[in-house]
C-alpha positions in Angstrom: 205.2 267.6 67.4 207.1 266.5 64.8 209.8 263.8 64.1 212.7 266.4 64.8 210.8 267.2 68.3 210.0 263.8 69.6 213.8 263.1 68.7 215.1 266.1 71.1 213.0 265.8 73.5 213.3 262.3 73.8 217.2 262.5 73.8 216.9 265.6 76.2 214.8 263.7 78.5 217.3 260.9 78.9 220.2 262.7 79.5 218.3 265.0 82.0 216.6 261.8 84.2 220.3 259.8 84.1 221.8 263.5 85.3 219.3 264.9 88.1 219.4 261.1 89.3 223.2 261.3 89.6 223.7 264.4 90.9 221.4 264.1 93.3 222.9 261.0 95.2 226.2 262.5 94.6 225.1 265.1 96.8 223.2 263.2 99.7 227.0 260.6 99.1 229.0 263.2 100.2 226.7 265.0 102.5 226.5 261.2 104.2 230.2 260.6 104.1 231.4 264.2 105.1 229.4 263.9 108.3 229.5 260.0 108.9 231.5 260.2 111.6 229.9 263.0 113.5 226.1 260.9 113.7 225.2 259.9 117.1 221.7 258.0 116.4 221.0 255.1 115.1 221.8 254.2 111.2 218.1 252.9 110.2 217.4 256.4 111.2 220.1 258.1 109.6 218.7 256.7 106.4 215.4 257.7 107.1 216.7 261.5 107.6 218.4 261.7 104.2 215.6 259.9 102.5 213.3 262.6 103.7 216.2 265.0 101.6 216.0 263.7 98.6 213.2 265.4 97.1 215.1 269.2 98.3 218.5 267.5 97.3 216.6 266.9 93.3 214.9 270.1 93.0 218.2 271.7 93.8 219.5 270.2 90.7 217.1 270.7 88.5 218.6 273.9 86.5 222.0 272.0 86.3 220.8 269.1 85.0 218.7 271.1 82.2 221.7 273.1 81.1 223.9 269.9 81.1 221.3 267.7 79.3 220.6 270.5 76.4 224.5 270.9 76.2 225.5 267.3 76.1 222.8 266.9 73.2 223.8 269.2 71.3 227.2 268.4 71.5 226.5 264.6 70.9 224.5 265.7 68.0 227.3 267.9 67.1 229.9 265.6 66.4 227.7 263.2 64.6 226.9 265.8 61.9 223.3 266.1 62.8 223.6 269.6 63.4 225.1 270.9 60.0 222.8 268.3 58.7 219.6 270.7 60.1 221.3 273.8 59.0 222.0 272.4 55.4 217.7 271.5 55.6 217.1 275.3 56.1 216.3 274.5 59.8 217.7 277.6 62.1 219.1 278.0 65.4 215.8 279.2 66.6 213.7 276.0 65.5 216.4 273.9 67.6 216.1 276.6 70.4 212.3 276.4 70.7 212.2 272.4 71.5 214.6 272.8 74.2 212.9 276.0 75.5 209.5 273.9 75.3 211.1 270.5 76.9 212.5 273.1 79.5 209.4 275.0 80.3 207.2 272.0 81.0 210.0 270.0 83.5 209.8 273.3 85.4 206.3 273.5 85.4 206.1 269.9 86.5 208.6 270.9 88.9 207.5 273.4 90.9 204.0 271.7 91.0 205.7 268.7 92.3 208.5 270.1 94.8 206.3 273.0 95.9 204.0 270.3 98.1 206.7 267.5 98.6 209.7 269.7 99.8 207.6 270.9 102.4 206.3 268.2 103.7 209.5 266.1 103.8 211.6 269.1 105.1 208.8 268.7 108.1 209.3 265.3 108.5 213.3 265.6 108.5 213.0 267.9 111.1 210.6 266.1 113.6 212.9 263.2 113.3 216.3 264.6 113.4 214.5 266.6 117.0 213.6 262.9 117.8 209.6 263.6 118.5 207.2 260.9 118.2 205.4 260.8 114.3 202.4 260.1 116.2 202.9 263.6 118.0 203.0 265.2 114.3 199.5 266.6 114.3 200.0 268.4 117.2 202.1 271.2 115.4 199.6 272.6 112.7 201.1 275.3 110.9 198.0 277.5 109.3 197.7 280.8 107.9 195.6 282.1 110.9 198.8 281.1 112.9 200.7 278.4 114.5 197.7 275.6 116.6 198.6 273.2 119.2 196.9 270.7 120.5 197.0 268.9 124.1 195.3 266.8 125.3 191.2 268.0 124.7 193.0 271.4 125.1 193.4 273.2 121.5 194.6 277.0 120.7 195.4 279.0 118.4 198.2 281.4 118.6 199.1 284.7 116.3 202.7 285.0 116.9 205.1 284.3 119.5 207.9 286.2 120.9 210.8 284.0 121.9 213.2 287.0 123.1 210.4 288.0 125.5 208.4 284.6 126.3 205.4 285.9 124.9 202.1 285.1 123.1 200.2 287.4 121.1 196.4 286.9 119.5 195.6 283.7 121.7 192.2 281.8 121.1 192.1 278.7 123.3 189.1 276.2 122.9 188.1 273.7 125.6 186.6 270.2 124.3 184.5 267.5 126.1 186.0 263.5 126.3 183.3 263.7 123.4 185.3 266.8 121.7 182.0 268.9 122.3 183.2 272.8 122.8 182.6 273.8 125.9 184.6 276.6 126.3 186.7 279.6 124.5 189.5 282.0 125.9 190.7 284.9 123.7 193.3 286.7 125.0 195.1 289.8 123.5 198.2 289.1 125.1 200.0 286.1 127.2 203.6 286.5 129.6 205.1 283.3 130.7 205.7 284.5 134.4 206.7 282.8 137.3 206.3 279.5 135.4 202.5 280.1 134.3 201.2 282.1 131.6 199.5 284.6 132.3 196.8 285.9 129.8 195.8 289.5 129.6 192.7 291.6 128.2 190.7 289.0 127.2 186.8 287.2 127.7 185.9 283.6 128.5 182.9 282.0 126.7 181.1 278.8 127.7 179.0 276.7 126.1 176.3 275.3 129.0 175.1 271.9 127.6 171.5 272.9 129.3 171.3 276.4 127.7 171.4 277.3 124.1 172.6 281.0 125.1 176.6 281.0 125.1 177.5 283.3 128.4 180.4 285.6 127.8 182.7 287.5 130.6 185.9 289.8 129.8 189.3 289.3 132.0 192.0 291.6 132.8 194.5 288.9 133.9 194.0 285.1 133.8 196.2 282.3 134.6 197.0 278.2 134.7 195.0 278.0 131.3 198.2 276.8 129.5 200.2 273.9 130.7 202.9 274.0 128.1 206.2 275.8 128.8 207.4 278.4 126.4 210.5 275.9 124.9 207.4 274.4 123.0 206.7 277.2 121.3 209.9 277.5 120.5 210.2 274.5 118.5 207.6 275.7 116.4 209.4 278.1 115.1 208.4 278.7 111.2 211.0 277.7 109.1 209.7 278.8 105.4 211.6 276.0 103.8 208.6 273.7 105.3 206.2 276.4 103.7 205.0 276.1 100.1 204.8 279.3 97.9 201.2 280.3 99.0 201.4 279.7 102.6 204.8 281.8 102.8 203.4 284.4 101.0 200.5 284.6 103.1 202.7 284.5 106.7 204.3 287.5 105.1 201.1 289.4 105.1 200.1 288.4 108.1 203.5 289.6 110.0 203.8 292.7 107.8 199.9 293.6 109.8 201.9 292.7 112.8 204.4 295.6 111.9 207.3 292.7 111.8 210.2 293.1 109.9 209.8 290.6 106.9 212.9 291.6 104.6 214.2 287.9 104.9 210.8 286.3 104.4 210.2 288.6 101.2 213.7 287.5 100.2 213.3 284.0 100.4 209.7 284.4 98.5 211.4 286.2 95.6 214.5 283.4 95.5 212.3 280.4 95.0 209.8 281.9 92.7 213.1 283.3 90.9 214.5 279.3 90.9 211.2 278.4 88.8 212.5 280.3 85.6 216.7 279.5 86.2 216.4 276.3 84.2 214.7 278.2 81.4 217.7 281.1 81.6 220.3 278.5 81.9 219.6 276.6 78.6 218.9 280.0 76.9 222.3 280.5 78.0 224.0 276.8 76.9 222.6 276.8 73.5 224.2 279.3 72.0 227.7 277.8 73.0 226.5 274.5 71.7 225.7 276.1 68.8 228.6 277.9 67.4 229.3 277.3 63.6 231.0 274.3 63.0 230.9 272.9 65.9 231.9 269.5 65.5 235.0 269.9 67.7 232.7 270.7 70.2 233.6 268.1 73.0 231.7 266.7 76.1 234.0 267.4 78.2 234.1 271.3 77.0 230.4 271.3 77.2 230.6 270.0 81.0 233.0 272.3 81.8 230.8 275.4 80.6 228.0 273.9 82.3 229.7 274.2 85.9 231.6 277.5 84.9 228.1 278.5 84.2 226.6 277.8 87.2 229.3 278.3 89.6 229.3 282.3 88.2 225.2 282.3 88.4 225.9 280.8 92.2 228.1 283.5 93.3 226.2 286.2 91.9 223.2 284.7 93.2 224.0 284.5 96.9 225.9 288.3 96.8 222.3 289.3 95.1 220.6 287.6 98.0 222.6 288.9 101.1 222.9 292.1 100.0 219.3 291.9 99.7 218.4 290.2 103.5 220.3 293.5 104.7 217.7 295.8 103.1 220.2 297.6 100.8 218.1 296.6 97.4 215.0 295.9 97.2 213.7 292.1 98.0 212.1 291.4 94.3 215.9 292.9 93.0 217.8 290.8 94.8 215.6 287.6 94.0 215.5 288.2 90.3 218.8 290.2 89.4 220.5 287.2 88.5 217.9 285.8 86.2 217.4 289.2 84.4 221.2 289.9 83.9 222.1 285.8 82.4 218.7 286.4 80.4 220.1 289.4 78.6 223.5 288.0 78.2 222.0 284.7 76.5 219.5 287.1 74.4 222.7 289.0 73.2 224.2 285.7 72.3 221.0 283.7 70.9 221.3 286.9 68.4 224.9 286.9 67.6 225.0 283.1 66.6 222.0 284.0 63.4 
């Protein structure tokens, strides 16, 4: 890396912390404000719900602030001269391009590594506190890729899928433990009805574990019931919501309910978007430069530059979400709809990038 690197990037880096930071409390600001009046708990909790959105509220803003750092530095550097200074020392648009695609490329590395485990986890946390349940009740909703696991009590299962429309469990294992948590028993049941306020599990077999005899003993069931003591608006609660999913885990609950014959179309949606978000900070300042960049820029003004940036990504935006719900309604393929967008500003900014040598 040499001097003119470590000066962009350093300059980039500045501009892109001071941004993300602001833009990101702007956003929780008027997100607190807009609904101030409409809270109903307590305010030391209030705070502790949008603290858990900050991280989601950041990553958001991550291709903005990108595209508005690399404009605003260019621009700066613009008006001081620097620019037709590099030109005049045989250094090209692409040179200045490739820092800023470097710079950009690790941030959204960094990223996604980052906000890929911590948007998850906080999105879980948000939304056990804003359903007011106890953090020490937390472990009881496990969300794996064999399923969704509960605990009670010295009562644990496993369930494959849950139907709310029809009250029903599907692909049940259910494992007894001893005050000691020694297994003593399993249930597997194909199939469970919530019926007359008990569950009822069908086609199954019960194994126990005899402390005295080494030998498990196995016997199959037809219909068995007051196993489960929870009522089905438990289940219901643990509902997946992907946003508390990172990348791999989504992608592997798609598989799972694609074996189930469930319709996934959202699910696959979703997957392509946030894989697609990865590469948008990359696209955007692919797209910026060139603007920045236009000969004799000088006149080249913040204000001109900030303006492009949010023209910019209000267009992306729209296009973006029309590319998305067309796509939830199964008229375009899933990986279209995620990465349309990204593929059509790419070749726009290529065309440009080209037009500026």
């Amino acid at each position: 890396m040499d001097t003119l690197d470590r000066f962009l990037v350093r300059e980039f880096f500045i501009f892109f912390v001071v941004i993300l930071l602001a833009l990101g409390v702007l956003y929780l600001a008027i997100d607190f404000l807009t609904h101030f009046t409409t809270f109903t708990i307590p305010m030391s909790r209030v705070f502790t719900l949008y603290g858990y959105k900050l991280p989601a509220a950041f990553q958001q803003f991550v291709p903005v602030a990108c595209l508005m750092a690399t404009l605003l530095v260019v621009a700066h550097m613009s008006r001081q001269n620097e620019i037709l200074a590099l030109y005049t020392s045989g250094i090209g648009n692409f040179r200045i391009i490739s820092t800023f695609v470097a710079a950009v490329a690790t941030i959204s590395t960094l990223s996604f590594l980052s906000f890929d485990n911590l948007v998850p986890t906080f999105a879980k946390k948000q939304y056990f506190a804003e359903k007011g349940i106890d953090p020490s009740q937390e472990n009881n909703f496990i969300t794996g890729q064999t399923g969704v696991w509960y605990r009670s009590g010295q009562l644990l299962y496993n369930v494959g899928r849950f139907i709310p429309q029809k009250n029903q469990l599907e692909e049940i294992n259910i494992y007894f433990l001893s005050p000691s948590f020694r297994l003593t028993e399993t249930i597997h049941a194909q199939q469970a009805n919530f019926i007359n306020n008990d569950w009822w599990l069908k086609d199954g077999f019960v194994v126990t574990y005899p402390r005295e005899d080494p030998f498990p003993i196995a016997e199959a069931f037809k219909v068995k019931h007051g196993i489960i003591p929870e009522k089905p608006t438990v289940f219901k609660t643990l509902k997946v919501n992907v946003d508390m999913m990172r990348l791999k885990d989504l992608r592997q609950y798609i598989s799972r309910n694609k074996a189930y014959g469930l319709d996934t179309t959202d699910e696959q949606v979703r997957y392509q978007e946030r894989v697609a978000l990865v590469f948008t900070p990359l696209v955007f300042v692919l797209l910026g430069i060139p603007f920045a960049l236009k000969p004799l820029s000088r006149n080249q003004s913040m204000p001109k530059s900030i303006a492009f940036c949010f023209l910019v990504v209000f267009i992306y935006l729209l296009m973006f979400r029309l590319s998305l719900s067309i796509g939830k309604g199964g008229h375009i393929p899933p990986i279209v709809a995620g990465w349309a967008p990204n593929v059509l500003f790419l070749g726009i900014a290529s065309m440009l990038i080209v037009r500026r040598q």
